[in-house]
C-alpha positions as CSV (number, residue, x, y, z in Angstrom):
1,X,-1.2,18.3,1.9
2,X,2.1,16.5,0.7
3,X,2.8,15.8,4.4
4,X,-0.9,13.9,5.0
5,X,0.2,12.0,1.9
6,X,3.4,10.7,2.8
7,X,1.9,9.6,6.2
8,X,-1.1,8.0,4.3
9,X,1.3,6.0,1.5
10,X,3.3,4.9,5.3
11,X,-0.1,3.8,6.8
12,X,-1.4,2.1,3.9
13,X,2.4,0.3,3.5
14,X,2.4,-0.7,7.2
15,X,-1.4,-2.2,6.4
16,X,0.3,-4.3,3.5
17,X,3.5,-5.3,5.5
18,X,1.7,-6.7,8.0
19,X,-1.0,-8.4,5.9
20,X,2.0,-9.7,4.4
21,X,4.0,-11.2,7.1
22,X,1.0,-13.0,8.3
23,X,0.1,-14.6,4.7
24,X,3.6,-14.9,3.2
25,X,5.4,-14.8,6.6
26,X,7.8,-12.9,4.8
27,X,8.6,-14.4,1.4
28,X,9.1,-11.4,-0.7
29,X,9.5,-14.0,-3.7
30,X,6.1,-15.4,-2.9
31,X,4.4,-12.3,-2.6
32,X,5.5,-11.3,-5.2
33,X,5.1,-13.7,-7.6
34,X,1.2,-13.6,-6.1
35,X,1.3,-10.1,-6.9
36,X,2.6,-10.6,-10.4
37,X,5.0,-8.1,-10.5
38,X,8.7,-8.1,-9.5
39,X,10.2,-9.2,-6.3
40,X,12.6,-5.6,-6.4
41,X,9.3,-3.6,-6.7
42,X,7.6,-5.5,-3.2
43,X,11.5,-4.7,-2.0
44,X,11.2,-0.9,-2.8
45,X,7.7,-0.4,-2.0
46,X,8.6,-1.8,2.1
47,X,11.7,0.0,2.1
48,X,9.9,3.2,1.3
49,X,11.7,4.2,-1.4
50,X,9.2,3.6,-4.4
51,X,5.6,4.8,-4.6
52,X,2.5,2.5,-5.4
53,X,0.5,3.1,-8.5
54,X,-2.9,2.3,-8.5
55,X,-2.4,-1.0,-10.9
56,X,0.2,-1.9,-7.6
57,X,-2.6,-1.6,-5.2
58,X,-5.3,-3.7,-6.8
59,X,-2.3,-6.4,-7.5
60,X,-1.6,-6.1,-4.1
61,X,-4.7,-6.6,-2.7
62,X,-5.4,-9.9,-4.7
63,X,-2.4,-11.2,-3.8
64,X,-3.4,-10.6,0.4
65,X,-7.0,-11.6,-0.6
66,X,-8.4,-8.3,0.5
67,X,-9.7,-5.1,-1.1
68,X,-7.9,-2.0,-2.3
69,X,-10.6,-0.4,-0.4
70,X,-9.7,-2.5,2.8
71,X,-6.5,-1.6,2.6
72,X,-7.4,2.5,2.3
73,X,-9.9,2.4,4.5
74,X,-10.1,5.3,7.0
75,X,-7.2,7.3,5.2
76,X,-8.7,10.9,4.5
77,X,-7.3,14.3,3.6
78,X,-8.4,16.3,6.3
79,X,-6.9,20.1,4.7
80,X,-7.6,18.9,1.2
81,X,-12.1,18.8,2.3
82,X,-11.2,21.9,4.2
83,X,-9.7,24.1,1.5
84,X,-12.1,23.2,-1.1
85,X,-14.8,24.9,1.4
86,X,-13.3,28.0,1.5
């Protein structure tokens, strides 16, 4: 399960980066600032060294004018439904 995670928290990054560069084309300050959090946390969060807490991801998404939803959308854990059948 920790795998599927780390390859959602990438996905969902890649989603934001991208989002990013198209809106901010690639002013960390900006976004930030937009985000309303610090310019080191953006920083952390691309280089994939930093997590995203769920106060993040809403900040985020108003700051890229989307959802937080939007941005998960499509990211399941496929073992975690499967071992809660058994």
């Amino acid at each position: 399960m920790q795998k599927e995670l780390e390859i959602i928290k990438k996905n969902v990054t890649e989603r934001i980066r991208k989002l990013f560069l198209e809106k901010f084309d690639g002013n960390q300050r900006k976004f930030a600032a937009a985000a309303k959090c610090d310019e080191k946390t953006i920083r952390l969060l691309f280089q994939e060294n930093s997590g995203m807490t769920l106060n993040l991801l809403f900040k985020i998404a108003l700051a890229l004018e989307t959802t937080p939803s939007k941005l998960l959308e499509g990211m399941e854990l496929d073992n975690v439904t499967a071992e809660k059948k058994k």
